[in-house]
PyMOL CGO cylinders between C-alpha atoms (Angstrom):
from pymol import cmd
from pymol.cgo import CYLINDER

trace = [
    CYLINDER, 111.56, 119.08, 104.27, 109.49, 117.36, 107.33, 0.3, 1, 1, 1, 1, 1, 1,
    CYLINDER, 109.49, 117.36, 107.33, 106.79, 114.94, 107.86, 0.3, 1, 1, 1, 1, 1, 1,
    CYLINDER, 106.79, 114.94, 107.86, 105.20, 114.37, 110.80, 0.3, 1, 1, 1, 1, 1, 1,
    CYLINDER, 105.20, 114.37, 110.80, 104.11, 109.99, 110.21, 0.3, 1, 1, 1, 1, 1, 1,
    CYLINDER, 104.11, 109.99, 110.21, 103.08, 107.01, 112.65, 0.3, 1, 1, 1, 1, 1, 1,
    CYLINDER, 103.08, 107.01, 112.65, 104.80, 104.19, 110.71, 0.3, 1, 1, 1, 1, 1, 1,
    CYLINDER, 104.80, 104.19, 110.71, 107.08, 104.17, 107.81, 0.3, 1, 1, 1, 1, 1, 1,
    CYLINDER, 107.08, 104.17, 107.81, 106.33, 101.59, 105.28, 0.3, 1, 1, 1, 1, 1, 1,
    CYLINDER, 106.33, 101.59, 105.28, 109.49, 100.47, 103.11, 0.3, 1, 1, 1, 1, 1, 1,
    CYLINDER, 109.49, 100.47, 103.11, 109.67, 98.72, 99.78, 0.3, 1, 1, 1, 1, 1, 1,
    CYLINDER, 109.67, 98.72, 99.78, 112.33, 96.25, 99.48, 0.3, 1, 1, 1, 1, 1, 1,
    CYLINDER, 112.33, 96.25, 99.48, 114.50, 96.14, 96.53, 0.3, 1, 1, 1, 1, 1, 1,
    CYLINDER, 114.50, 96.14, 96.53, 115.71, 99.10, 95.66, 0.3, 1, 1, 1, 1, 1, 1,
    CYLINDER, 115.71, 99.10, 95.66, 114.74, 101.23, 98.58, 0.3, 1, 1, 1, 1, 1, 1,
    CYLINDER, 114.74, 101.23, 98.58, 116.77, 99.39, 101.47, 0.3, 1, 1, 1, 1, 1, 1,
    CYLINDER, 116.77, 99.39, 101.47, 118.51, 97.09, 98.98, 0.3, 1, 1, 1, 1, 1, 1,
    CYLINDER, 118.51, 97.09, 98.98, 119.76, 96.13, 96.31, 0.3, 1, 1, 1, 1, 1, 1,
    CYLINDER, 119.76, 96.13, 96.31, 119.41, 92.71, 94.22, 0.3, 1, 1, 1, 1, 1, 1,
    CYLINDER, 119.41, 92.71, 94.22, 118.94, 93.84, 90.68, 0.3, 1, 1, 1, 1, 1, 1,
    CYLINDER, 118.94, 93.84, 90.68, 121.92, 92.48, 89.27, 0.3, 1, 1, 1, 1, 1, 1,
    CYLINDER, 121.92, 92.48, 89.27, 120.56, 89.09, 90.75, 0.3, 1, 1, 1, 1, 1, 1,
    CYLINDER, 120.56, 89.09, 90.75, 116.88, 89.68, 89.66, 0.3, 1, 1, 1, 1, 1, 1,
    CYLINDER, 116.88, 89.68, 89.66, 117.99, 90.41, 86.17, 0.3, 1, 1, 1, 1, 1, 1,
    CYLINDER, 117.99, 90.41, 86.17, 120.19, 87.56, 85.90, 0.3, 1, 1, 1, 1, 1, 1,
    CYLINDER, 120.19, 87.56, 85.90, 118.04, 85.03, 87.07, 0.3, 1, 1, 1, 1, 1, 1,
    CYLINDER, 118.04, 85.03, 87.07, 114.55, 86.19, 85.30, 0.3, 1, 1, 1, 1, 1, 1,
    CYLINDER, 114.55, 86.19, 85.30, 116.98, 86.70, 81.83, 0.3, 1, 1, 1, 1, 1, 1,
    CYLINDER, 116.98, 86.70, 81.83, 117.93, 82.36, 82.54, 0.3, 1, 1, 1, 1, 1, 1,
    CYLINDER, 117.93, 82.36, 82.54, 113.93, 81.78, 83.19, 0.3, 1, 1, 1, 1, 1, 1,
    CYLINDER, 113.93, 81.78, 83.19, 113.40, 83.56, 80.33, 0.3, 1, 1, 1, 1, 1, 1,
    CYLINDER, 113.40, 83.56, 80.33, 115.70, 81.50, 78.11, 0.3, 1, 1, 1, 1, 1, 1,
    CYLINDER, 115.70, 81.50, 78.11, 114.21, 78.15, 79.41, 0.3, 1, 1, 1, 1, 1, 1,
    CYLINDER, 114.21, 78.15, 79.41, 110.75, 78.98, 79.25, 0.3, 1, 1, 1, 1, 1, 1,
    CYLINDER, 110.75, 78.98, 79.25, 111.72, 79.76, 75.63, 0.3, 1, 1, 1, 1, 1, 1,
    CYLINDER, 111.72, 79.76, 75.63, 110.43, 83.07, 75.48, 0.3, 1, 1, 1, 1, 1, 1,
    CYLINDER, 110.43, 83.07, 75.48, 111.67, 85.85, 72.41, 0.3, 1, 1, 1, 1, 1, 1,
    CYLINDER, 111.67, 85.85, 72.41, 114.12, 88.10, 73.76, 0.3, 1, 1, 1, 1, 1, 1,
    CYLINDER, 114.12, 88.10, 73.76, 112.05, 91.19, 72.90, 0.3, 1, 1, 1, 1, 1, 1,
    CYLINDER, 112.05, 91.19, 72.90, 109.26, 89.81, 74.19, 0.3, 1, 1, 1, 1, 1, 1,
    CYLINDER, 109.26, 89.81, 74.19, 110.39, 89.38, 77.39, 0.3, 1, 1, 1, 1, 1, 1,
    CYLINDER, 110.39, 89.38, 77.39, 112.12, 92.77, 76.83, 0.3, 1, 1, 1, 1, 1, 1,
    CYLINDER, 112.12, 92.77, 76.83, 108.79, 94.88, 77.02, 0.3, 1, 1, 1, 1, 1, 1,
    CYLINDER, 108.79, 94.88, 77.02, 107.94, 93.54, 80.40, 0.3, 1, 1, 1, 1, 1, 1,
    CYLINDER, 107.94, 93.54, 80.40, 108.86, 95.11, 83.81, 0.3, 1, 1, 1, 1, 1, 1,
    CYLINDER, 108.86, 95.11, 83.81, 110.01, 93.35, 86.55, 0.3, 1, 1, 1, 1, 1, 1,
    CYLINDER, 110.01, 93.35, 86.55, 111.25, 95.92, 88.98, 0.3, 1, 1, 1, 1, 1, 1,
    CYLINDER, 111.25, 95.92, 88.98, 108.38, 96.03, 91.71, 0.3, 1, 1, 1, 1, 1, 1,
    CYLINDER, 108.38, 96.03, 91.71, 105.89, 93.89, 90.37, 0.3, 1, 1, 1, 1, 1, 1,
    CYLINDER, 105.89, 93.89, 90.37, 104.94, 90.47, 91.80, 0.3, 1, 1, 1, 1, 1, 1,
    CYLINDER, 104.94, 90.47, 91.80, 106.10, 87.51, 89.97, 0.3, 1, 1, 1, 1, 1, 1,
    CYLINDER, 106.10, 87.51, 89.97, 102.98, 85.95, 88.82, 0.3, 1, 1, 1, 1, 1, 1,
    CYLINDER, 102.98, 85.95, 88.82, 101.66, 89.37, 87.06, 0.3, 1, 1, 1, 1, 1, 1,
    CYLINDER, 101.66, 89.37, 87.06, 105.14, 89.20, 85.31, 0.3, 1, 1, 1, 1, 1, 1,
    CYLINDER, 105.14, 89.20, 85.31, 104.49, 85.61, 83.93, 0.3, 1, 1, 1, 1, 1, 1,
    CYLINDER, 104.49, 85.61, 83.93, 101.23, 85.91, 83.25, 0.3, 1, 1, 1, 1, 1, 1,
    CYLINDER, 101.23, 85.91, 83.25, 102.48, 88.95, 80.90, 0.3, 1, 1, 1, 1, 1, 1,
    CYLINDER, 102.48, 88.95, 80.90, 104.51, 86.11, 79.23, 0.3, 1, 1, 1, 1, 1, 1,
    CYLINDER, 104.51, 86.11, 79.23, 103.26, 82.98, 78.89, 0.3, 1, 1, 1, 1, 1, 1,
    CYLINDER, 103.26, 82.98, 78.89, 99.67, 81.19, 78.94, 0.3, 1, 1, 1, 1, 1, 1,
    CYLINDER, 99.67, 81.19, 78.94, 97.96, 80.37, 82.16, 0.3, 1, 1, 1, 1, 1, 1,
    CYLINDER, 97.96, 80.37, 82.16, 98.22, 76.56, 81.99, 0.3, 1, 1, 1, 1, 1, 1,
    CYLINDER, 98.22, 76.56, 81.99, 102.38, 76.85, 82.51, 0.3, 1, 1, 1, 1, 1, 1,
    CYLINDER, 102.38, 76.85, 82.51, 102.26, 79.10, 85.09, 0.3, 1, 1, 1, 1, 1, 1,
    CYLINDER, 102.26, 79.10, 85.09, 102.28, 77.34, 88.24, 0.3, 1, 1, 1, 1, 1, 1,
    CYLINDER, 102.28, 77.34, 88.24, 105.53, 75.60, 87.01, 0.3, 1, 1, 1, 1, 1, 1,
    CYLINDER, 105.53, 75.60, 87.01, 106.78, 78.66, 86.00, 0.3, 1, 1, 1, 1, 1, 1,
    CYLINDER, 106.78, 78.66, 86.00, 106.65, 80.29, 89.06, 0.3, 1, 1, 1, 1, 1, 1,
    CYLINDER, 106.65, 80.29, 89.06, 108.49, 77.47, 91.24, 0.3, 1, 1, 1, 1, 1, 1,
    CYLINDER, 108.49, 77.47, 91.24, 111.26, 77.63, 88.35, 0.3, 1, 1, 1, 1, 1, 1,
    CYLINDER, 111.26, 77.63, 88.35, 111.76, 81.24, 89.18, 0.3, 1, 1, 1, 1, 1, 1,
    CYLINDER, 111.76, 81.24, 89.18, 111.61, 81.28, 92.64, 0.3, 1, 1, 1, 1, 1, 1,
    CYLINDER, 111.61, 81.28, 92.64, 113.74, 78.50, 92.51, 0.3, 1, 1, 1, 1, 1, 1,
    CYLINDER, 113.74, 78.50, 92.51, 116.25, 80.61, 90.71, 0.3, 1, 1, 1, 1, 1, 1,
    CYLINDER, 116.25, 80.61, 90.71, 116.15, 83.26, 92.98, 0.3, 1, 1, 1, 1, 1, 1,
    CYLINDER, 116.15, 83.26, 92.98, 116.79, 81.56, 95.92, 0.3, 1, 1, 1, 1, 1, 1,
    CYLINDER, 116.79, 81.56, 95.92, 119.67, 79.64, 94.75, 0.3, 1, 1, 1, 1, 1, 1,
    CYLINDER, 119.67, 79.64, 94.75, 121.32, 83.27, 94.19, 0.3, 1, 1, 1, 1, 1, 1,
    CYLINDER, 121.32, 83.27, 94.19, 120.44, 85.55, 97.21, 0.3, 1, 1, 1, 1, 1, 1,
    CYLINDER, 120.44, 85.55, 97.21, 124.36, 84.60, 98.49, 0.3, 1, 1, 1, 1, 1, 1,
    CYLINDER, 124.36, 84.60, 98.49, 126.00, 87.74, 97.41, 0.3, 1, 1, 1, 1, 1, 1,
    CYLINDER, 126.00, 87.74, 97.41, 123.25, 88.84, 95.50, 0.3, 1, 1, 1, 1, 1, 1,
    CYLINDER, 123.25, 88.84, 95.50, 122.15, 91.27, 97.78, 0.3, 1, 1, 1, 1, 1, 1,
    CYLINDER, 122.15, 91.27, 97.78, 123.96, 94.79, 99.47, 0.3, 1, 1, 1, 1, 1, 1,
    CYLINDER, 123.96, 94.79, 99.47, 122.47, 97.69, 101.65, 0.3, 1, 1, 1, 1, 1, 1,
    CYLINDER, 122.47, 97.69, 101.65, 121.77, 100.79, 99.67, 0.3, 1, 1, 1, 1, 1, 1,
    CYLINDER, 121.77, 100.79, 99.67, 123.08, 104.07, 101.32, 0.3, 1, 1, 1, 1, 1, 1,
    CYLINDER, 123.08, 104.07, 101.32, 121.43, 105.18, 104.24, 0.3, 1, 1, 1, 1, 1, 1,
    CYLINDER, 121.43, 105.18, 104.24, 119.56, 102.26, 105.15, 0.3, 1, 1, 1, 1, 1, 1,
    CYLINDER, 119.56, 102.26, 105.15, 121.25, 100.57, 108.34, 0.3, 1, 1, 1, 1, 1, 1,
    CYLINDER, 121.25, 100.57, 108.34, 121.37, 103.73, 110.02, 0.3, 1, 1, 1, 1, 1, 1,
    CYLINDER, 121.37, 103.73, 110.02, 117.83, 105.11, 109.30, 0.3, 1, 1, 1, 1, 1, 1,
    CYLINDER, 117.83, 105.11, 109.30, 116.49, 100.97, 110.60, 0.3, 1, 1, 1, 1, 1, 1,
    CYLINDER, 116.49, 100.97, 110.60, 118.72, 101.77, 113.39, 0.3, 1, 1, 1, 1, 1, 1,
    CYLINDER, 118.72, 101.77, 113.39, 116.81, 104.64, 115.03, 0.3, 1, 1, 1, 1, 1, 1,
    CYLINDER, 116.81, 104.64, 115.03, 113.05, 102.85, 114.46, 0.3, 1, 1, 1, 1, 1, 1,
    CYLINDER, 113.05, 102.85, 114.46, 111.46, 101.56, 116.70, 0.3, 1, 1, 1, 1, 1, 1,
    CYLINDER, 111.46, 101.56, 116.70, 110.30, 98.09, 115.11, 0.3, 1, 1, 1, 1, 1, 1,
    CYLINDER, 110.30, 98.09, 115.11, 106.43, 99.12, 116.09, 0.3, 1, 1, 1, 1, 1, 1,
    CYLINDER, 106.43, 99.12, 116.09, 106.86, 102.40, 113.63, 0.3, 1, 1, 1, 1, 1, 1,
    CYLINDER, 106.86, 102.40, 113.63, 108.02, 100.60, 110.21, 0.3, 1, 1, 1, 1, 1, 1,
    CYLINDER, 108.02, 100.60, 110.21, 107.62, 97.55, 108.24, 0.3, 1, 1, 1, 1, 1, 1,
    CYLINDER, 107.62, 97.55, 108.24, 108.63, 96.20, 104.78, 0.3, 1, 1, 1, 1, 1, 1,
    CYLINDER, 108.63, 96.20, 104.78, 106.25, 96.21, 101.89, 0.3, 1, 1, 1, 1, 1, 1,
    CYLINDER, 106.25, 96.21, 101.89, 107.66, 93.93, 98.87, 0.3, 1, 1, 1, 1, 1, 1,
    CYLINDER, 107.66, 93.93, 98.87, 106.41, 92.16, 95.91, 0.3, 1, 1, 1, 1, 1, 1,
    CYLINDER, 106.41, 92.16, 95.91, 108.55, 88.78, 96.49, 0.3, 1, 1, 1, 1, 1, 1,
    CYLINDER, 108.55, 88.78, 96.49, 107.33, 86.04, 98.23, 0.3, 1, 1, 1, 1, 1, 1,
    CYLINDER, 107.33, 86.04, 98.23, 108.42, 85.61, 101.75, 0.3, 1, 1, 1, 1, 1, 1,
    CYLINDER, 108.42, 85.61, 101.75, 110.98, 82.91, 101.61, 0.3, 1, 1, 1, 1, 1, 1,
    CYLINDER, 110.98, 82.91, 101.61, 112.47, 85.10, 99.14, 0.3, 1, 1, 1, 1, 1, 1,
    CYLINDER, 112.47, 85.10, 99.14, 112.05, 88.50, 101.16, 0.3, 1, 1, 1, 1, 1, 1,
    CYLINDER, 112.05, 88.50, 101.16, 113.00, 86.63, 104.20, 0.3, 1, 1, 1, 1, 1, 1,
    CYLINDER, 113.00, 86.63, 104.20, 116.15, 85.46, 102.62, 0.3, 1, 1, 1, 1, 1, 1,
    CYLINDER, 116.15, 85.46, 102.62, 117.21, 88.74, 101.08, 0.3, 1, 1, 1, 1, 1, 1,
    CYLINDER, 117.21, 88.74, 101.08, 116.76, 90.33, 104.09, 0.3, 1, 1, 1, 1, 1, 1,
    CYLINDER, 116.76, 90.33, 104.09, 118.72, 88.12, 106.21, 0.3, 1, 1, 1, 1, 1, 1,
    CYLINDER, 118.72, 88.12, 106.21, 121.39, 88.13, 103.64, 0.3, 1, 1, 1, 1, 1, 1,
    CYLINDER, 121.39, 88.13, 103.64, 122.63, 92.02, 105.07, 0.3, 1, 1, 1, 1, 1, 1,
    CYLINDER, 122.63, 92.02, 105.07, 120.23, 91.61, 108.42, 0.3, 1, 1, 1, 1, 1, 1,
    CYLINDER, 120.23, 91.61, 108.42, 117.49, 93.53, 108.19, 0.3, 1, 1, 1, 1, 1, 1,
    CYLINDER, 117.49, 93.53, 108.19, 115.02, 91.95, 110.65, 0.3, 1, 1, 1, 1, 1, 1,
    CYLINDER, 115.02, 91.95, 110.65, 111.38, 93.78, 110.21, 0.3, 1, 1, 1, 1, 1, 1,
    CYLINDER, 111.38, 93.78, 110.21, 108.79, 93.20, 112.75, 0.3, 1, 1, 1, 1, 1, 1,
    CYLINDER, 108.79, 93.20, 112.75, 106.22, 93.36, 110.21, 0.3, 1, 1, 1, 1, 1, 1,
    CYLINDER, 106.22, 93.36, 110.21, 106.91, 92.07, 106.73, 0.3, 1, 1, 1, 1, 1, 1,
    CYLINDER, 106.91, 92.07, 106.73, 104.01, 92.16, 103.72, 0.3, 1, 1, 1, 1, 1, 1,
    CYLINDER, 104.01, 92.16, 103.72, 104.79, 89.64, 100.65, 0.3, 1, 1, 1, 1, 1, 1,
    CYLINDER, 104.79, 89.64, 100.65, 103.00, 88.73, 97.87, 0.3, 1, 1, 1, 1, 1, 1,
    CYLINDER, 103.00, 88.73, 97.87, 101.97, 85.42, 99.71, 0.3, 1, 1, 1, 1, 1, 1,
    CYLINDER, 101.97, 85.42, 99.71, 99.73, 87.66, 102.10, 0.3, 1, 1, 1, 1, 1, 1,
    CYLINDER, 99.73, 87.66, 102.10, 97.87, 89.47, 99.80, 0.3, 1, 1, 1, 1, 1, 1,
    CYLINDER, 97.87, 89.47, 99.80, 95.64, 89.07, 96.59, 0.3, 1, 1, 1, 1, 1, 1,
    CYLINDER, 95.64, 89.07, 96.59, 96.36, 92.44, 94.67, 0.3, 1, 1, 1, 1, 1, 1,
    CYLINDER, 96.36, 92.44, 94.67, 99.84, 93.09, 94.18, 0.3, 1, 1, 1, 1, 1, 1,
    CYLINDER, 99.84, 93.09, 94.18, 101.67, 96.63, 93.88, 0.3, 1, 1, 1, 1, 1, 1,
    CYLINDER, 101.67, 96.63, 93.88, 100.30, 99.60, 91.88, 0.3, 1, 1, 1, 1, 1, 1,
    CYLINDER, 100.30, 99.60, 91.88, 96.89, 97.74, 94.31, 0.3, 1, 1, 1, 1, 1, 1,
    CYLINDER, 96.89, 97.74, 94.31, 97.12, 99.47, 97.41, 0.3, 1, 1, 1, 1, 1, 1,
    CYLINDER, 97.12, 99.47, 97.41, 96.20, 96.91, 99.26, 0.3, 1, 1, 1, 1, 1, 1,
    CYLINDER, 96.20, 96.91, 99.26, 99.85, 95.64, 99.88, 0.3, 1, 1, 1, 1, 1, 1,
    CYLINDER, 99.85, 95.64, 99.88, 100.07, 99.20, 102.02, 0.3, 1, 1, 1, 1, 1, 1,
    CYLINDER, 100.07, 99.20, 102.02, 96.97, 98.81, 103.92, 0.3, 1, 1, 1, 1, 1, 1,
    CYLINDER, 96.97, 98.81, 103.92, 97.79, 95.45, 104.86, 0.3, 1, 1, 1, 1, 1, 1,
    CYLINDER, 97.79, 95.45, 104.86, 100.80, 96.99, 106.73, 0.3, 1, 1, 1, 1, 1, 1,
    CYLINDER, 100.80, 96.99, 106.73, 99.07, 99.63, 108.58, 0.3, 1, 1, 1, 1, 1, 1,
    CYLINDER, 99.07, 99.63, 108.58, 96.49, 97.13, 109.40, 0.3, 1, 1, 1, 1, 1, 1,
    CYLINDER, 96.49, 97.13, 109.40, 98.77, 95.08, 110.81, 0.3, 1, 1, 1, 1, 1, 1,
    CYLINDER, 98.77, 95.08, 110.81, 100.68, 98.24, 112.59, 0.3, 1, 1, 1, 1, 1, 1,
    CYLINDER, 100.68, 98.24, 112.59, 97.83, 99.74, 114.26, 0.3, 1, 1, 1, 1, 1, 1,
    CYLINDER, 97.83, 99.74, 114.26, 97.87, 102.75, 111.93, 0.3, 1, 1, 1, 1, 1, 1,
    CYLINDER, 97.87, 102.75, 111.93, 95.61, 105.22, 110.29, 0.3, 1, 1, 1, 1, 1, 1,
    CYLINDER, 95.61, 105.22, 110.29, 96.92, 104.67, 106.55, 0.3, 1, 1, 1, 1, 1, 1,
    CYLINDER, 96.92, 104.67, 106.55, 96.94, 108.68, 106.41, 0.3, 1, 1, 1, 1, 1, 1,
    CYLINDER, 96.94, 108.68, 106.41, 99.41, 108.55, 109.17, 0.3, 1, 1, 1, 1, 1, 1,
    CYLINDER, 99.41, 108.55, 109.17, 101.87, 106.37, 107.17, 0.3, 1, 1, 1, 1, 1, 1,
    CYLINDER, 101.87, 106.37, 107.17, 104.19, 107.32, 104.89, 0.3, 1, 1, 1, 1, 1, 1,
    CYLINDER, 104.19, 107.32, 104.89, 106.01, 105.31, 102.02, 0.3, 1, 1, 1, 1, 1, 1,
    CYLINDER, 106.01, 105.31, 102.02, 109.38, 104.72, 100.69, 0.3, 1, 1, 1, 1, 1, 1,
    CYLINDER, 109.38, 104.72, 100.69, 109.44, 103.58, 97.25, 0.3, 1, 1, 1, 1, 1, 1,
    CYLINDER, 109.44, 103.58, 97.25, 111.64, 103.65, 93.83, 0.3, 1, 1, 1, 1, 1, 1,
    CYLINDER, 111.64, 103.65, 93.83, 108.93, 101.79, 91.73, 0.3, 1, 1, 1, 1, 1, 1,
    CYLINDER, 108.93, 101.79, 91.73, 106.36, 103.78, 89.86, 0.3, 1, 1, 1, 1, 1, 1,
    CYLINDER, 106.36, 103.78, 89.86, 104.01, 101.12, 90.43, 0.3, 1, 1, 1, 1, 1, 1,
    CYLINDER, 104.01, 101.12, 90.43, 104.77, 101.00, 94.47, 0.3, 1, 1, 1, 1, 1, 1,
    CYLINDER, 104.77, 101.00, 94.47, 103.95, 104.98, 94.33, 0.3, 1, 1, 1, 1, 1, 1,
    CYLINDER, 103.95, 104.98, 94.33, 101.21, 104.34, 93.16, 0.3, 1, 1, 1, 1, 1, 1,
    CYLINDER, 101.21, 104.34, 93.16, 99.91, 101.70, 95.42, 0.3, 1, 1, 1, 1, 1, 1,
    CYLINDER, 99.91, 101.70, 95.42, 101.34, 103.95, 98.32, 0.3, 1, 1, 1, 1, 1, 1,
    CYLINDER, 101.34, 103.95, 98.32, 98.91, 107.13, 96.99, 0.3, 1, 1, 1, 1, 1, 1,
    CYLINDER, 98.91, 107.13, 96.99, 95.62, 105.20, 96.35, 0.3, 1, 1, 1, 1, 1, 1,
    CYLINDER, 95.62, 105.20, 96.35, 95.94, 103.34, 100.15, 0.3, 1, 1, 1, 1, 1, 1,
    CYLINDER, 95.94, 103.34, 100.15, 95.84, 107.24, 100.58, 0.3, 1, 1, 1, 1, 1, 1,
    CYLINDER, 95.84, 107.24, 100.58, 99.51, 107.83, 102.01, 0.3, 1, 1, 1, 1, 1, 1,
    CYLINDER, 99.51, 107.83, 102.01, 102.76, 110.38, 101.68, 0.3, 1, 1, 1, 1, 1, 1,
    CYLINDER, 102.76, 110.38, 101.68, 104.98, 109.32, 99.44, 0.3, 1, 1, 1, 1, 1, 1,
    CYLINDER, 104.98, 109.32, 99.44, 109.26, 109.70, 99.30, 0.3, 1, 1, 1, 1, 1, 1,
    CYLINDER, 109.26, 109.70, 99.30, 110.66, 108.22, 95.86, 0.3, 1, 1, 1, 1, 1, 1,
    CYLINDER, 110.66, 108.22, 95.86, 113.87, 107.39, 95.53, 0.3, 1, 1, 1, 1, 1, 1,
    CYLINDER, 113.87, 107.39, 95.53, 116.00, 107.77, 92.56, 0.3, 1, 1, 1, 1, 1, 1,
    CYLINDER, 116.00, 107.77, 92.56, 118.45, 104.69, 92.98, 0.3, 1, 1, 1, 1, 1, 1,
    CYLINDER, 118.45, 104.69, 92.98, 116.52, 102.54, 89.55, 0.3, 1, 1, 1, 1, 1, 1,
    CYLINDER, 116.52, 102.54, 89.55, 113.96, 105.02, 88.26, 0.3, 1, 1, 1, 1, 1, 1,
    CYLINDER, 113.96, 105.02, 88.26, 114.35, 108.47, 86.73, 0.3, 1, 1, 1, 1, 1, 1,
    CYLINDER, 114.35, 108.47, 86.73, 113.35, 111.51, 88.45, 0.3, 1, 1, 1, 1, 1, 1,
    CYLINDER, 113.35, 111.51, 88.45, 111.17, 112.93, 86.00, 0.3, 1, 1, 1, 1, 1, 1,
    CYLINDER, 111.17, 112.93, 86.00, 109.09, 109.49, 85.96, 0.3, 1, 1, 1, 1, 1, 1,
    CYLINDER, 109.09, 109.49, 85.96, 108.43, 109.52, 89.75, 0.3, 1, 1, 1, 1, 1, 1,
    CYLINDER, 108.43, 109.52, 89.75, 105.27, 110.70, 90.96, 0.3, 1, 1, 1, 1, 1, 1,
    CYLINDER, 105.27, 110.70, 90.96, 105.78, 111.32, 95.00, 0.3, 1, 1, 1, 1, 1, 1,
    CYLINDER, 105.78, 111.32, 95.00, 105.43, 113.74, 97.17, 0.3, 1, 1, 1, 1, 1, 1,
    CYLINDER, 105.43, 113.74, 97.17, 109.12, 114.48, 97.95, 0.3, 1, 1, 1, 1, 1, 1,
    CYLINDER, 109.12, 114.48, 97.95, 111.99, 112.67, 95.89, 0.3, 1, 1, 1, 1, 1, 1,
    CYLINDER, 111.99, 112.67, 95.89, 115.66, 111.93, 97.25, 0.3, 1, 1, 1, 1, 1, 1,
    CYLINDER, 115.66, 111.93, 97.25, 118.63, 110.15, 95.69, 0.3, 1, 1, 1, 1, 1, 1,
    CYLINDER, 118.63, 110.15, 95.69, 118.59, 107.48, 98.51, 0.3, 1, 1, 1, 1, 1, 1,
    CYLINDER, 118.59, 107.48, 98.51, 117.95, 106.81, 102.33, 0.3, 1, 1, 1, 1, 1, 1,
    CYLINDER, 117.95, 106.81, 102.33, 120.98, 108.62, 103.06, 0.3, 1, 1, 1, 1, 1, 1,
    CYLINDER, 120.98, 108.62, 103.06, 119.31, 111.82, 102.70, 0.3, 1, 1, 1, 1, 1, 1,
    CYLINDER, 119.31, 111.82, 102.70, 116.23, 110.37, 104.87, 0.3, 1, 1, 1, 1, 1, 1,
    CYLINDER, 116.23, 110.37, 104.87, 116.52, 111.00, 108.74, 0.3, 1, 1, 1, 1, 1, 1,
    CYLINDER, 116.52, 111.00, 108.74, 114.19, 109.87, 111.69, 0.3, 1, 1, 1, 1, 1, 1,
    CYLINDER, 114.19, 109.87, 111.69, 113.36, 110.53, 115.08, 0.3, 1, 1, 1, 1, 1, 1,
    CYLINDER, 113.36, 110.53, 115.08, 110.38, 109.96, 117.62, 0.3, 1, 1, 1, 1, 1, 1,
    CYLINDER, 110.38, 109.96, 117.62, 109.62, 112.40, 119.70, 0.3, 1, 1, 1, 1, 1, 1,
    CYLINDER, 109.62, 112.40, 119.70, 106.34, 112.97, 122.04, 0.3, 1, 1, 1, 1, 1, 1,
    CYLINDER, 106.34, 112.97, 122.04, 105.21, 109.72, 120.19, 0.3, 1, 1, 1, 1, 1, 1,
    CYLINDER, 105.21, 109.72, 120.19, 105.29, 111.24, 116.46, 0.3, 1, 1, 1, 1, 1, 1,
    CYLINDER, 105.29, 111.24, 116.46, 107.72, 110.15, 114.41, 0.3, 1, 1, 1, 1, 1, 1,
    CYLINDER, 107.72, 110.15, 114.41, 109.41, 112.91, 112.76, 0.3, 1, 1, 1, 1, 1, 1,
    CYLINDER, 109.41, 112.91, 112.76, 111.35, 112.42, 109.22, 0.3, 1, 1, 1, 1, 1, 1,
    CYLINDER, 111.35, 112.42, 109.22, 113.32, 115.15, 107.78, 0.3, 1, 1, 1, 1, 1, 1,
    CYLINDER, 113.32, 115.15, 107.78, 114.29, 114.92, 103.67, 0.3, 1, 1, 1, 1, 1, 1,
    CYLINDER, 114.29, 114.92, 103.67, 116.85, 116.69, 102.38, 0.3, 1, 1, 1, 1, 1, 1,
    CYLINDER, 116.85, 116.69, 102.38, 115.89, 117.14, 98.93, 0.3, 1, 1, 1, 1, 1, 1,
]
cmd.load_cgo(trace, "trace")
C-alpha cells in the first residue's frame, strides 16, 4: 500500500524504540514509594500518555509536582541500556531527509533527548510534553510538528502504536500507520497497520515523499 505525505511524524517509544522494560520498572518503584495499591496503579495506562495525566490519575493534586521530579528522576537514572531500536527504524531515518520527519512523544525532553541519544537518533524537530499544553489522544502534540515543519497537517502522516497517539494523529486530521509492536491489532484504529518499521519504506521523489506499507 502507498501514501503520497510531506512529513512523517513519529511517536517515540514503541514506534522507533523501545524502553518499556525501563518505563515499567521505574513507574512500578514510583509506584511503591508514593505508596500507591498495586491494583490501583494497575488500572492506569502509561504507554503513550504524558506523565502528569498518569499521576494525576493516582494521587491528589497537592503531591504532584514532587511526584513528577521523583519519576523523571527515575527515568533518567535508567535510560543506560534501557533503550534499543525497534526493527526497521535506522534504515527508514536513514533515507529522510531531516526537513520531512520529526518525533512526536509524550516524555519530557531531557528524557526524549536522552533516549534518543542512547541508540542516536538525532531529529531535527522534536515535540515533548514540555512544548505543549494538551498531551496525546489532544491533537495538538501533531499540529505542533507540522507547524513547526512547514506542513499542511493533511499532508502528514503518523506513526504510532498507542491508541491514544492514533487518536491525536486523526483529530489533527492526518493518515495514520499503527504498529503492532505493544498494542493488539484488533484495538488499533489506523488507516493501515504493520508489525513494525521494517515493513515501512520511504523515498522522495519530485519533492513528495512516497511511503510504501507492506501490510
Amino acid at each position: 500500500m502507498k501514501i503520497s505525505a510531506d512529513a512523517l511524524l513519529f511517536d517515540n517509544d514503541g514506534t522507533l524504540v523501545s524502553s518499556l522494560d525501563s518505563v515499567h520498572r521505574c513507574w512500578t518503584r514510583w509506584a511503591e514509594e508514593q505508596g500507591i495499591p498495586a491494583e490501583d496503579f494497575a488500572r492506569v495506562e502509561l504507554h503513550g500518555r504524558p506523565a502528569d495525566d498518569i499521576i494525576a490519575d493516582l494521587l491528589p493534586a497537592d503531591r504532584a509536582p514532587r511526584a513528577r521530579a521523583r519519576i523523571d528522576e527515575l527515568e533518567l537514572e535508567d535510560v543506560s541500556g534501557g533503550v534499543k531500536l525497534l526493527p526497521g527504524t535506522a534504515e527508514l531515518l536513514a533515507g529522510l531527509p531531516a526537513a520531512r520527519w520529526a518525533v512526536v512523544t509524550s516524555a519530557n525532553r531531557p528524557l526524549a533527548e536522552a533516549r534518543l541519544a542512547e541508540v542516536a537518533i538525532r531529529p531535527g524537530t522534536l515535540i515533548t510534553s514540555d512544548d505543549i499544553t494538551h498531551g496525546k489522544p489532544d491533537p495538538e502534540p501533531f499540529l505542533l510538528a507540522a507547524e513547526r515543519l512547514g506542513v499542511d497537517p493533511a499532508r502528514c502522516v503518523v506513526f504510532e502504536d498507542a491508541p491514544a497517539g492514533l487518536a491525536a494523529g486523526r483529530a489533527a486530521g492526518m493518515r495514520t500507520v499503527a504498529l503492532t509492536t505493544t498494542t493488539a491489532r484488533e484495538e488499533l484504529v489506523a488507516d493501515i497497520v504493520v508489525e513494525d518499521l521494517s515493513a515501512v519504506s520511504a523515498r522522495l521523489l519530485d519533492g513528495v515523499v512516497e511511503i510504501t506499507c507492506r501490510v
